[in-house]
C-alpha positions as CSV (number, residue, x, y, z in Angstrom):
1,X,-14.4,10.0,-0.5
2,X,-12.8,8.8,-3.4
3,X,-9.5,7.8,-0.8
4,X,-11.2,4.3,-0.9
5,X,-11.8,3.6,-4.8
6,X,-7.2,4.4,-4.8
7,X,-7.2,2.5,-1.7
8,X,-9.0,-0.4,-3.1
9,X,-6.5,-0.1,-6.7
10,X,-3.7,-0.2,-4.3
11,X,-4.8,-3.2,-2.7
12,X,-5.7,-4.8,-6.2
13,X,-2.5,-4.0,-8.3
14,X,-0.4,-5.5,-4.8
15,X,-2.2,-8.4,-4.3
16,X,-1.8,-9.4,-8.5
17,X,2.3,-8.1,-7.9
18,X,2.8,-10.4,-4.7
19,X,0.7,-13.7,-6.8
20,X,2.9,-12.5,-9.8
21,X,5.9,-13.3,-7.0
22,X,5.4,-16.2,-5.3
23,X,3.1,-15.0,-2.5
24,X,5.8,-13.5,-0.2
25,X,4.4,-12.1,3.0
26,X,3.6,-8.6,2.2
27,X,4.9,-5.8,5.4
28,X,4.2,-2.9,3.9
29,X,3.3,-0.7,0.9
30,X,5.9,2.6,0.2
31,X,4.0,5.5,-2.0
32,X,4.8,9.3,-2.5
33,X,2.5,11.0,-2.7
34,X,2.5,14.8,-4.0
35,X,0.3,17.6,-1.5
36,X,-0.8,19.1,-5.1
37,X,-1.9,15.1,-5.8
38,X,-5.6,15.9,-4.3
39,X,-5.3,12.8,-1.8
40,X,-5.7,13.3,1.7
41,X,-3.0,11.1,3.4
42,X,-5.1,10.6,6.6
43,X,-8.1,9.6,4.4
44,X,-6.3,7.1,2.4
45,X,-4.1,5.3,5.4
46,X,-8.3,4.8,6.6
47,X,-9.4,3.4,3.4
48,X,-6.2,2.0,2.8
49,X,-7.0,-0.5,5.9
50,X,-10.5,-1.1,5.4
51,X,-9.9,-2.0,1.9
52,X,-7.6,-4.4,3.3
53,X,-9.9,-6.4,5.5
54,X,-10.2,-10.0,3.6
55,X,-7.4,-9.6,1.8
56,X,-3.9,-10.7,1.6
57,X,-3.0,-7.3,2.9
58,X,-4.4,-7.2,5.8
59,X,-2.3,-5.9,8.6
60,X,-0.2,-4.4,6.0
61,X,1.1,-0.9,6.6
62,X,1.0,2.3,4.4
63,X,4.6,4.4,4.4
64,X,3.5,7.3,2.6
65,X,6.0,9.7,1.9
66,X,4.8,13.2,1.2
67,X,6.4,15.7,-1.8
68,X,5.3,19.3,-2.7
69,X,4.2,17.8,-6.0
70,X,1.8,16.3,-8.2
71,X,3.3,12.9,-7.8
72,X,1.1,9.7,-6.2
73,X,2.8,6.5,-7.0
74,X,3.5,3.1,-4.9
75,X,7.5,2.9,-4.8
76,X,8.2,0.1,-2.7
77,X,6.8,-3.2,-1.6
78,X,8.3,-4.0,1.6
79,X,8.4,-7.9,1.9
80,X,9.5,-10.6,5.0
81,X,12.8,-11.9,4.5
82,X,12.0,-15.6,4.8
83,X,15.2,-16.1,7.0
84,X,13.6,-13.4,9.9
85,X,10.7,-15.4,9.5
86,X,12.2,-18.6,10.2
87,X,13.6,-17.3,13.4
């Protein structure tokens, strides 16, 4: 299952973008992903949580928007607005 070693470089490039910013409080992670891209969505969004577990990721969603291309690529990090979270 190879869904778990893109999973798990999902998780890893996130985690050094949200240190890179501050630590904001990650909600969720926007791909597209192609149906020619050889990733099985329902596959990844499993991996994608278990390779969460531990991390600062964890209970994090996926948003995965499916193309009829090639394309897989993270396009959005969707991040709490500190002002809802002071509310």
């Amino acid at each position: 299952m190879h869904e778990l070693s893109i999973a798990v470089s999902i998780v890893d490039a996130v985690c050094e973008e949200l240190q890179r910013r501050g630590d904001p409080r990650l909600i969720a992670v926007h791909l597209t992903m192609g149906a020619l891209s050889g990733v099985v969505k329902e596959s990844l969004l499993f991996a994608y949580d278990a390779a969460c577990e531990g991390t600062p990721l964890a209970g994090t969603q996926l948003v995965i928007e499916e193309t009829p291309g090639e394309e897989f690529l993270v396009t959005a990090l969707e991040i709490e607005d500190e002002r809802d979270a002071a509310d």
